[in-house]
Each structure stands twice: as structure tokens, then as C-alpha cells.
C-alpha positions as CSV (number, residue, x, y, z in Angstrom):
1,X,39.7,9.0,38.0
2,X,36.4,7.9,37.4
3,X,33.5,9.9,38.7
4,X,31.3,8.6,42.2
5,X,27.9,9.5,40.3
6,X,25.6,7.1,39.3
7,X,24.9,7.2,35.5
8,X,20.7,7.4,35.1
9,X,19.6,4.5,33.9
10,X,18.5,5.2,30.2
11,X,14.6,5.0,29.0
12,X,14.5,2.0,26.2
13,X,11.8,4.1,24.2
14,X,14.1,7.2,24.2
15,X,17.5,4.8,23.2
16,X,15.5,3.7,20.5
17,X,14.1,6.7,19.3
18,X,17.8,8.5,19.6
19,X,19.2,5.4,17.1
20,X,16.8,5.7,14.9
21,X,17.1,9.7,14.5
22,X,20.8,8.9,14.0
23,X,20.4,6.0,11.5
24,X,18.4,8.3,9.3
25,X,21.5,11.1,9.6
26,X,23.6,8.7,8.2
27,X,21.6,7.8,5.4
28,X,20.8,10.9,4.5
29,X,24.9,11.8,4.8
30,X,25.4,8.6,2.7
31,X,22.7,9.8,0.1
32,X,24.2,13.3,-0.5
33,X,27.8,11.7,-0.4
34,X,27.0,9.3,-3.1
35,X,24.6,11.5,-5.0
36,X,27.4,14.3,-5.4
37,X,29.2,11.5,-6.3
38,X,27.7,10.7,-9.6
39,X,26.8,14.1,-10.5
40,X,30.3,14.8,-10.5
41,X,30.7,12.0,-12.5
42,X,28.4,13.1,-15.1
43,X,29.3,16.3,-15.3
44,X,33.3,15.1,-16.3
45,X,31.5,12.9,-18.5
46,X,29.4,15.5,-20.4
47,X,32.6,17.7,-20.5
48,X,34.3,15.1,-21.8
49,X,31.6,14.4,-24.6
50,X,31.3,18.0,-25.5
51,X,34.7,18.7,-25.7
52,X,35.4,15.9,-28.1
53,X,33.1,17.7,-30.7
54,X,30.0,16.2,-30.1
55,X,27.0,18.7,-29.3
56,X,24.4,18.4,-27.1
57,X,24.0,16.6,-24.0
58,X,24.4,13.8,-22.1
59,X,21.5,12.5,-20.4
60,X,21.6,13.4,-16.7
61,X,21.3,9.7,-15.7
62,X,22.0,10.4,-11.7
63,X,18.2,12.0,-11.4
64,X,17.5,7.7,-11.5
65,X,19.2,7.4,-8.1
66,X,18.4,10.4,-6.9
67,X,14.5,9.6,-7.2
68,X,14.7,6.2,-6.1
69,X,16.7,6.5,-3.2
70,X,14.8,9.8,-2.1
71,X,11.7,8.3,-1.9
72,X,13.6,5.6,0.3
73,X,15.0,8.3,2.1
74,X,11.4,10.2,2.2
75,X,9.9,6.7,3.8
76,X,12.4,6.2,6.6
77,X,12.1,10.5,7.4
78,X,8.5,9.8,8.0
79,X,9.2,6.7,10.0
80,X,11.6,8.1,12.3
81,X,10.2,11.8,12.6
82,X,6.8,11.7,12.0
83,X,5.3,8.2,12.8
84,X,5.6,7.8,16.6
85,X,5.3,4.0,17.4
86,X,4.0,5.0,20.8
87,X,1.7,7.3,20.0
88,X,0.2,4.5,17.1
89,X,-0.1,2.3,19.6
90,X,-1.8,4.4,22.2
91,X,-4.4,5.7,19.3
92,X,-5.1,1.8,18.5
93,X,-5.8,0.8,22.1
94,X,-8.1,3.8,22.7
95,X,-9.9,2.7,19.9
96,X,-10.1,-0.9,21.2
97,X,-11.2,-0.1,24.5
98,X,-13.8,2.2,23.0
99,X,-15.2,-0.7,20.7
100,X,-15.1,-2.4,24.0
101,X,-17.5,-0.3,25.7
């Protein structure tokens, strides 16, 4: 049975906000999924080259992605949390009216 309620109607610069907080949720799920990943992979990897009598290390390779892909990860944080499209564009049109004046 559905329910006699209206739904509200939603606020477009909310929606938008909302999908972009979750976009960067799953990137940053996708980013420690992946980057698990292939430190699992070199840690069976340098196992593997130990144990077959060589000594030393090999070299941790998945700091490459990690660094890359965090500072893509860094950039869309800032986007989304910290660099309000609203409030940019209110801050540029007070400055235009006030060079108006």
C-alpha cells in the first residue's frame, strides 16, 4: 500500500552535493580495495623471493599507485568537501558587484 504523503520535492543543489559526497565514498572504497590489493600481492611476491634463497627485498612497487592515485583521491576530497561551488560563486559575484560600485 502505498503511502497518501507527498514526497518533498528535492533541492537540485543538495542532490548534487549528496552524489558527489557519495561518488568520492566509492572512490575512496575502490582505492583501499585495490591498494590492499597489490600490497597483498607484493608481500606473496617478496615471500616468495625470500624463500627461494634470495636475500633482501623486493622493492615495494605498490607506493607508485598508492601516491598517484592519492593525490587523485586528495583532489576530488577537496572538490567535494571543501570547495563549495555555491559559496565560489557567491564570493565571485560579491566581488563583481563591488568593482561595480
Amino acid at each position: 500500500m502505498e503511502s497518501s504523503t507527498p514526497m518533498p520535492e528535492r533541492d537540485n543543489y543538495l542532490w548534487k552535493k549528496a552524489k558527489a559526497r557519495v561518488g568520492f565514498q566509492m572512490h575512496l572504497r575502490t582505492y583501499l580495495i585495490v591498494n590492499a590489493g597489490l600490497w597483498l600481492i607484493w608481500a606473496f611476491t617478496n615471500f616468495a623471493f625470500r624463500s627461494s634463497g634470495h636475500y633482501g627485498s623486493v622493492f615495494p612497487w605498490p607506493f607508485f599507485a598508492m601516491f598517484g592515485w592519492g593525490i587523485g583521491l586528495a583532489s576530488h576530497y577537496l572538490a567535494v568537501y571543501h570547495n563549495s561551488e555555491k559559496s565560489m560563486i557567491e564570493k565571485e559575484y560579491q566581488k563583481l558587484v563591488s568593482e561595480q560600485r
